[in-house]
C-alpha positions in Angstrom: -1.2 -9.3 -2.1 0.6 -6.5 -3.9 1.4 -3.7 -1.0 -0.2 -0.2 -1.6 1.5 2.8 -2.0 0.4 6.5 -1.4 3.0 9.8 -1.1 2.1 13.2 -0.4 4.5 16.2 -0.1 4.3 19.0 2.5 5.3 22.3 2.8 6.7 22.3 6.2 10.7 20.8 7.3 11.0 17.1 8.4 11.6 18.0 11.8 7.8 19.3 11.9 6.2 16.7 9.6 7.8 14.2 12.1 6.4 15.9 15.0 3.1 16.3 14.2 3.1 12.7 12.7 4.1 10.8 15.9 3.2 13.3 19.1 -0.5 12.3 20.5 -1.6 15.9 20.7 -1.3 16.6 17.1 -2.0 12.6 15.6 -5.9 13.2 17.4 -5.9 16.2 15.5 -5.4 14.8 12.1 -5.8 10.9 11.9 -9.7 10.5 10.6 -10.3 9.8 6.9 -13.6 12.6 6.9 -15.4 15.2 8.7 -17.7 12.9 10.3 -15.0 11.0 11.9 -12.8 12.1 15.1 -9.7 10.6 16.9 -10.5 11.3 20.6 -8.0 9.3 21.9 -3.9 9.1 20.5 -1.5 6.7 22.5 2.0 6.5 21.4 4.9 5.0 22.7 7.3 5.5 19.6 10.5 3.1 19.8 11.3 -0.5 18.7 8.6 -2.5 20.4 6.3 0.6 21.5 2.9 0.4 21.2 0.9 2.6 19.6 -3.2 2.8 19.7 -5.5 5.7 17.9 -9.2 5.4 18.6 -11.7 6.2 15.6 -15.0 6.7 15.9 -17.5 8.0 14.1 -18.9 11.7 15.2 -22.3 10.5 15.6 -21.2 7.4 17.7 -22.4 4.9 15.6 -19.0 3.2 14.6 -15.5 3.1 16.3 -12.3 1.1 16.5 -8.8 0.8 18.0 -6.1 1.0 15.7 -3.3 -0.6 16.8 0.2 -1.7 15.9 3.9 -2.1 17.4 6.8 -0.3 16.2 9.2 -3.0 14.3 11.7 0.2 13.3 12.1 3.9 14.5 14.9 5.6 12.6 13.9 9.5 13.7 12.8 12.0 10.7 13.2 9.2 8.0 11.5 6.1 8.8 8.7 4.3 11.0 7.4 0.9 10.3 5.4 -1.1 12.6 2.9 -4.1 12.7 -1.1 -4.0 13.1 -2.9 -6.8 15.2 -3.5 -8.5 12.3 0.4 -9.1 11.5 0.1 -6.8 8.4 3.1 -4.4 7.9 3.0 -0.7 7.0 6.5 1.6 6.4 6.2 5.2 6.8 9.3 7.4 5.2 10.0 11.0 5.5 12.1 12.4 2.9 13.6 15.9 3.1 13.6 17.6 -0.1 15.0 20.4 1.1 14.8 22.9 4.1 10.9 23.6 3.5 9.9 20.8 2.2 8.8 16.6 2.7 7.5 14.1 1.2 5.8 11.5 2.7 5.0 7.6 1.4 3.2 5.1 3.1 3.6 1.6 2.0 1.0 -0.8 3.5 -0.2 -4.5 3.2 -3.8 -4.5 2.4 -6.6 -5.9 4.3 -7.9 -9.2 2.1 -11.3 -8.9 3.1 -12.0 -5.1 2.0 -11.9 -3.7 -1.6 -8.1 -2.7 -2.5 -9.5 1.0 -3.9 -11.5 1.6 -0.4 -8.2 1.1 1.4 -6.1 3.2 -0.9 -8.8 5.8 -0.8 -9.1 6.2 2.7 -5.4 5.7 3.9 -5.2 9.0 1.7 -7.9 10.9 3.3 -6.2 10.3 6.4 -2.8 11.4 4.4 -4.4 14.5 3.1 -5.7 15.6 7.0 -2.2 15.1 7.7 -1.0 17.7 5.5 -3.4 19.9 6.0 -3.0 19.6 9.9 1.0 20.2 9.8 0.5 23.2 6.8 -1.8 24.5 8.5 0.4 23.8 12.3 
């Protein structure tokens, strides 16, 4: 299955986009794909072999799920990748384009068993509370 790709740039240095992408305090902040979702809990243990586990629930408590993965590569304001339970991979790269500004593209393996679109969709929800989280940070 083909990987999917989403990018988004911010308005903020690397050094701050990397921040608020990998510290617990600001990940439960931002890492919900809509308003009626929430990240209560963020664990983070960011080097080669950490673990890393973000609950999601639903605000109304009907729904939730541990998402959870192990660091595979840390390379520190330019790359993360890591693995999810389900052995699928996902890269994460920061790129500075210049003192203000980063772009940031996620490149993940899709779940076979949900429709492509959904995924792409809401892995850029997510993407877009990130950057409105670290603009607005």
């Amino acid at each position: 299955m083909e990987p999917i790709k989403i990018e988004i740039t911010i308005l903020k240095p690397v050094e701050k986009v990397w921040e608020c992408f990998t510290q617990p305090e600001h990940i439960a902040q931002w890492n919900f794909a809509s308003e009626t979702w929430t990240c209560p809990n963020a664990e983070n243990d960011l080097q080669i072999g950490g673990e890393f586990n973000y609950r999601m629930e639903a605000k109304d408590q009907s729904f939730g799920f541990d998402f959870k993965g192990i660091y595979d590569e840390v390379d520190p304001f330019e790359k993360i990748s890591y693995h999810l339970e389900d052995g699928r991979t996902v890269k994460v790269l920061f790129e500075r384009i210049d003192e203000s500004t980063t772009k940031v593209t996620e490149i993940f393996e899709p779940d076979p068993s949900e429709p492509m679109e959904m995924q792409r969709e809401g892995w850029y929800a997510i993407l877009d509370n990130f950057h409105k989280h670290v603009e607005n940070h």
